[in-house]
N, C-alpha and C positions, 0 to 999 in steps of 0.2 A: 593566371592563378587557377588550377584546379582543385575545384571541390569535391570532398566525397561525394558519390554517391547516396541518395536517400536507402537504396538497397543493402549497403556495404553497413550503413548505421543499425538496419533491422527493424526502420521503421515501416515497411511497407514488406510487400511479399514481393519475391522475387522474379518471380510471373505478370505482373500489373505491370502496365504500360507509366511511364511517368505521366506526371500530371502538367498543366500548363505552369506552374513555378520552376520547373524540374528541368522545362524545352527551354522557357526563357534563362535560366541557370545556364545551361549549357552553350547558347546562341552569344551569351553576353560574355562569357571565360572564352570564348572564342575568336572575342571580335577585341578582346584585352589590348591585341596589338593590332593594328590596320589591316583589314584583311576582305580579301572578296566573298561575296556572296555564293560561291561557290564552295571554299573552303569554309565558310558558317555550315552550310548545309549537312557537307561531310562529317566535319569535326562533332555536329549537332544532333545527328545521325537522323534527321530528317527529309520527308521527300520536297521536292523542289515546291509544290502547292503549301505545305505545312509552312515551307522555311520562309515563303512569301509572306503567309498571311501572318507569322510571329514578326519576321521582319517590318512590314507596315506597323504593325501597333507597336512595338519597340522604335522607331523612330516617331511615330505620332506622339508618343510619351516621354519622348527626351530619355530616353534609357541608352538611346545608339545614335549616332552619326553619319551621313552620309558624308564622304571627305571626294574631291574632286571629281563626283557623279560616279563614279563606279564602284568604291572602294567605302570599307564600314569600318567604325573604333566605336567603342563604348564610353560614354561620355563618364564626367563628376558623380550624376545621376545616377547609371548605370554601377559605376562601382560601388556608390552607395549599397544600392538594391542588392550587390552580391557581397556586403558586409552584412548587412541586415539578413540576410537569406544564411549565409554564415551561421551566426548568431542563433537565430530560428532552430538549424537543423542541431545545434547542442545542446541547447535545450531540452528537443526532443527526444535527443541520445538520454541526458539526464533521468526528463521523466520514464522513458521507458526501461531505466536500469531501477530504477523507484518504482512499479508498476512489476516488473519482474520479480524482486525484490519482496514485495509485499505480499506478492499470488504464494513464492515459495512459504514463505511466513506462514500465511493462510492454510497450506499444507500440515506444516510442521504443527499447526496447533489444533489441527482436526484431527491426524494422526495420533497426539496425546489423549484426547477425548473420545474419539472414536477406534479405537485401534483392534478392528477384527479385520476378517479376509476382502468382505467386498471391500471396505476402504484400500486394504492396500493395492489392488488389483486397479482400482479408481486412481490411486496417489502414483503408481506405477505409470498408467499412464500420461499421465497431466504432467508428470516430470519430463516423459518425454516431448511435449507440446513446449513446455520449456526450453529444454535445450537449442 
């Protein structure tokens, strides 16, 4: 199961590194079905030191599985955490269309009350930081 991206929703800049929810997201959709620690890494796009040290705390924490010493699945736990994580990122999608939303508002009603040249020059650009 792949999840958007946090970049794709708009909630972050698209230059910023992800954050640790974002590496474990990726490490746990990847281990969905039985898979080596090699192909976690790749799919995870993490270097081998990163995909250890998320790997250990995702098994310490019941999120992942070690299945016949060499091989990884993500546990009940683990799918949980990427429903929850789900969930989370629509939210965020939500508030941030409400927060968009609201800035243009804020425009549109400064614009009535204020409406000479420096505002629009001001309004002109803020529309741009919108888009």
């Amino acid at each position: 199961m792949l999840l958007p991206k946090v970049s794709d929703l708009g909630l972050r800049h698209k230059n910023r590194n992800r954050n640790r929810l974002e590496i474990v997201r990726d490490m746990l959709s990847a281990a969905s079905v039985e898979t080596k620690k090699t192909r976690i890494m790749y799919q995870a796009n993490l270097s081998y030191r990163l995909m250890e040290k998320y790997l250990n705390s995702l098994l310490e924490s019941g999120l992942m599985e070690r299945n016949d010493g060499s091989s990884y699945l993500i546990t009940w736990k683990g799918k949980n955490f990427l429903q929850m994580y789900e969930d989370y990122l629509e939210r965020c999608r939500r508030i941030g269309e409400e927060v968009r939303a609201a800035r243009k508002d804020r425009l549109l009603l400064e614009n009535m009350c204020f409406n000479n040249e420096m505002n629009s020059k001001r309004l002109a650009s803020e529309k741009e930081v919108l888009v």
